[in-house]
C-alpha positions, 0 to 999 in steps of 0.5 A: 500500500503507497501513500502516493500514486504509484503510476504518478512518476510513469506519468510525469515521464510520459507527459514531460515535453522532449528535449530540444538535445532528443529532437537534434539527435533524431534528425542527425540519426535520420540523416546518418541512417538515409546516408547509410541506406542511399550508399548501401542499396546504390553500391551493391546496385553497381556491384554485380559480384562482391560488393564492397564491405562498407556497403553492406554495413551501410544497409545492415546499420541504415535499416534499423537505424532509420526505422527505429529513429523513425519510430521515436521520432512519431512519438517524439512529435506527439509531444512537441508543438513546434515540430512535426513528421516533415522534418523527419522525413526531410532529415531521411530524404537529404540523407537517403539523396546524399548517400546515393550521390557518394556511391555514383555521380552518374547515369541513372543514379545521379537522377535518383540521388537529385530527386531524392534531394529534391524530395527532401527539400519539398518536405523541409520546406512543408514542414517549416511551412506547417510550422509557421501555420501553427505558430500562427493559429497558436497565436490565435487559438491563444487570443481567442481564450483570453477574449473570446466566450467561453462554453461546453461542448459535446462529443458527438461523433467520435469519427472511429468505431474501435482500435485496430492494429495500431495503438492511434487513430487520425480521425475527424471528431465532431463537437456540438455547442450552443452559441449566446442565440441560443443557436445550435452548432458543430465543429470538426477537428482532425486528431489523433486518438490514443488508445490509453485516453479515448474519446467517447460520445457523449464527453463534455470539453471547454470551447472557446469562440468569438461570440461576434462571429461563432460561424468562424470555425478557425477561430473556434478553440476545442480544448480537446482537440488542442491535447490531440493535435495533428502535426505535419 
């Protein structure tokens, strides 16, 4: 018997916001692992018959590093406003592009290695775009909770039926609240739904709106779906 929650510090360490030293190393692990995989799979490419050594090592380290970073990386996004998936995968592309172009600098592979490059800039330049939107609607979102009216609203369409194989769900959710009229109205959020914390029909949360102009959904703020946020 505990005088305390045992389960509190397991919680505290799965809420605590990661580090900005996890975030850099993630990117430097994704690059190295696309660097690996890009030299590795174009060098035995080139190689019909005994490849070098170093090739196989890079497929052999590049594999599970990237899909291992990978992994972390998802989870570590979940947690993080500023960040999300485009820089990963713009950090794997640059790495995966650079390889290529180390093991050859012509024919089929140049093409390959360019685009890869290409590939991995469009995601580079996605993701600091996402993130400026979010620090955009954060502002806002923000501004709204301090000056705007606030309500309760209502789950009224949860947008999956049940977990499969994977423990999250991108879904849309549909809230209901009434505005000062008296008036009946929706709102529809995209989220990522947890196994560990589902929604349900039926569950009440804050909402936040400029009663001047409540048809504005941009400018509804659901504090449900500000503990679930999609990132790209």
């Amino acid at each position: 018997m505990a005088l305390t929650d045992p389960t509190l510090p397991r919680k505290l360490t799965k809420a605590k916001r990661p580090s900005t030293a996890r975030v850099i190393i993630l990117v430097v692990l994704l690059l190295i692992g696309g660097i690996a995989l890009g030299y590795g799979w174009t060098t035995l490419s080139l190689f019909e018959y005994d490849p070098p050594a170093l090739a196989v090592v890079g497929i052999v380290i590049g594999m599970p590093l990237t899909i291992l970073a990978s992994i972390v990386w998802s989870w570590t996004v979940l947690r993080r406003a500023d960040i999300g998936i485009g820089y990963g995968a713009a950090a794997a592309l640059l790495g995966a592009g650079s390889g290529v172009l180390l093991a050859a600098s012509s024919g089929l592979p140049l093409v390959i290695g360019v685009a890869l490059l290409a590939l991995g800039l469009l995601f580079l330049l996605l993701g600091v775009r996402a993130a400026s939107g979010r620090r955009a609607q954060e502002a806002r979102d923000l501004q709204t909770m301090r000056t705007g009216t606030l309500t309760t609203a209502t789950v009224t369409d949860k947008g999956y039926d049940f977990f499969r194989e994977s423990a999250r769900i991108l879904t849309t959710v549909t809230f209901r609240f009434v505005d000062l009229q008296g008036t009946e109205r929706w709102v529809q959020r995209m989220m990522i739904i947890q196994q560990a914390n589902p929604v349900v029909e039926g569950q009440e949360t804050q909402l936040w709106y400029d009663a001047r102009n409540p048809g504005d959904e941009k400018g509804i703020v659901v504090e449900l779906a500000r503990q679930f946020p999609v990132r790209g």
